[in-house]
C-alpha positions as CSV (number, residue, x, y, z in Angstrom):
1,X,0.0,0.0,0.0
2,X,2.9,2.6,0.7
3,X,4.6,2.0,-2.8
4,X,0.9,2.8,-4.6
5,X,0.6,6.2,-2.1
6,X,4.0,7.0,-2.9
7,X,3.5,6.4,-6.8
8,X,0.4,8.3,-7.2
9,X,2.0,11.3,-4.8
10,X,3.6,12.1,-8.0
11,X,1.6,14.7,-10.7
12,X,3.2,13.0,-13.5
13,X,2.6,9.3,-12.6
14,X,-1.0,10.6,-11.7
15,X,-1.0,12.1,-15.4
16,X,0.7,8.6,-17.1
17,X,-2.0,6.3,-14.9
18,X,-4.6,8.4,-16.9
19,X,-3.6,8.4,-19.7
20,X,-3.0,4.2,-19.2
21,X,-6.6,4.1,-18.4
22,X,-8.4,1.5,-20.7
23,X,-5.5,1.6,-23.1
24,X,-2.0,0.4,-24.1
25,X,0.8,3.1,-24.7
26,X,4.1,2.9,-26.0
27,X,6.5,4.5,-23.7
28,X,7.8,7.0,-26.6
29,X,3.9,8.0,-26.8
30,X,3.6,8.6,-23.4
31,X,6.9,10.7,-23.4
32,X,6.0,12.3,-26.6
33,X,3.0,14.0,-24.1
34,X,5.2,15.7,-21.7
35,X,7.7,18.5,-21.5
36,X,10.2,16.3,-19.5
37,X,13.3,14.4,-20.7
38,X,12.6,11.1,-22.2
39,X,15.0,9.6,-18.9
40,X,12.7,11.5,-16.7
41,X,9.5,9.6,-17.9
42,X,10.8,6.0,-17.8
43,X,11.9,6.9,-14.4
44,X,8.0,7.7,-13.7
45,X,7.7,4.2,-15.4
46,X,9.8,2.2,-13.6
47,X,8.2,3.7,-10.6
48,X,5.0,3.0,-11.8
49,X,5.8,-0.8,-12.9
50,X,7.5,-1.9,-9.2
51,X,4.2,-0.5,-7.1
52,X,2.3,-3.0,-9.5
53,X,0.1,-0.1,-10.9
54,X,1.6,-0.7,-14.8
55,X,2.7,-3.6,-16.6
56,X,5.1,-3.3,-19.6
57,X,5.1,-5.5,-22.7
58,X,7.8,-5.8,-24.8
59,X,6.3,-6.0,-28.3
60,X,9.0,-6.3,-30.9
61,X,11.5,-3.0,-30.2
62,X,8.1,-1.0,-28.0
63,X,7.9,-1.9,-24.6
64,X,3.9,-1.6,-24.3
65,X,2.4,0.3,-20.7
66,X,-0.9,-0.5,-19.3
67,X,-3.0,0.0,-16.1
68,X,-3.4,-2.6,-13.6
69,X,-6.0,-0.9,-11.0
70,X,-5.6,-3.9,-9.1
71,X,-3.2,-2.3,-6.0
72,X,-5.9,0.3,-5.6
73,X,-7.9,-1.8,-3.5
74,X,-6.1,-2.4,-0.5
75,X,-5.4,1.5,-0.7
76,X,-9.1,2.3,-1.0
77,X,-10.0,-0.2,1.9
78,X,-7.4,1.6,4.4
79,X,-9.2,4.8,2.9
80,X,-12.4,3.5,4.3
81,X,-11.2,3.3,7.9
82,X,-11.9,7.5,7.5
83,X,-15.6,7.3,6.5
84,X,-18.9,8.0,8.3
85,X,-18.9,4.1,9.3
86,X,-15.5,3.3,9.3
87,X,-16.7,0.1,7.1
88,X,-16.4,-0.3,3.7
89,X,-18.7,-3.0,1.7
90,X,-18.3,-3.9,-1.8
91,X,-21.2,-2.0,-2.9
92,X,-18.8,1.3,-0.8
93,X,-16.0,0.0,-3.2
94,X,-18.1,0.1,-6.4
95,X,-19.8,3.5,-5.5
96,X,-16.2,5.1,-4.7
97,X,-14.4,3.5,-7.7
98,X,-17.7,4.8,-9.9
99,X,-16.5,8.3,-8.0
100,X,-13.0,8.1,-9.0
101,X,-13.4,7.2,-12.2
102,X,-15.5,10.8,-12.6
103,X,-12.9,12.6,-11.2
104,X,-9.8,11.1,-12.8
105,X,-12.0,11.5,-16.3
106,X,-12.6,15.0,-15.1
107,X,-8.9,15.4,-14.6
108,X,-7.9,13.6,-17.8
109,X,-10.2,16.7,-20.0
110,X,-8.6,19.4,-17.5
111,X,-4.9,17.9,-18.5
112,X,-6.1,17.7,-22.0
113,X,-7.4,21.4,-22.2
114,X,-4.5,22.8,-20.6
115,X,-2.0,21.6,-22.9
116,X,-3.9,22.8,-25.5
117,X,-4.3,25.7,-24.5
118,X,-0.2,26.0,-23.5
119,X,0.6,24.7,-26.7
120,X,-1.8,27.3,-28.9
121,X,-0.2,30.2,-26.9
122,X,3.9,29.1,-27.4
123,X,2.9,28.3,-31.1
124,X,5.1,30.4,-32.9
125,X,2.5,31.7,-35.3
126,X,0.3,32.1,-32.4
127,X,-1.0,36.2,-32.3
128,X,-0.2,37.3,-28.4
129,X,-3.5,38.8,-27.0
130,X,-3.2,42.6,-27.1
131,X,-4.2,44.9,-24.8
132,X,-5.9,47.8,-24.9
């Protein structure tokens, strides 16, 4: 349970286990999506792969990353201990992974926009707003 706290404590693991969710992703692709060094990535990988969060594939020269949500749970039962009841029941589980899931879509369209939007304004052709 401390290795997944510790792995997700990180913005950009939080970021790659989005962008892992239902989906397989090179590591180049996932580097290719963030303004970090290439070295500074699979670092985030490796961290990712030895808490049990990711699993890596090697498929002919791509190693191949993808989510296993499975560590989650023990995390999310310790979580319970903090709730109204202090007992959590599958039907807790399924209501506060159905919870999670909004937010971390909520944060993967946030992430989303806000490159966007960085990359539009340091596009070199990109008019700077003026004032007036």
């Amino acid at each position: 349970m401390d290795e997944v706290a510790a792995a997700i404590a990180d913005p950009v693991r939080r970021d790659i286990l989005v962008m892992l969710r239902g989906r397989r992703l090179a590591a180049g692709q996932i580097a290719d999506r963030f303004v970090i060094s290439r070295p500074a990535v699979s670092r985030h990988l490796r961290v990712l792969r030895e808490s049990g969060l990711v699993r890596d594939t090697l498929v002919g020269r791509r190693r191949l990353y993808e989510l296993d949500a499975s560590p989650f749970g023990e995390l999310v039962e310790w979580l319970g201990q903090f709730t109204a009841a202090g007992q959590v029941t599958a039907a807790d589980q399924v209501t506060a992974a159905a919870g999670w899931e909004r937010r971390l879509d909520a944060l993967e369209t946030e992430v989303h926009r806000t490159r966007r939007e960085r990359r539009r304004r340091d596009a070199p052709d990109h008019p700077r707003e003026r004032t007036a």
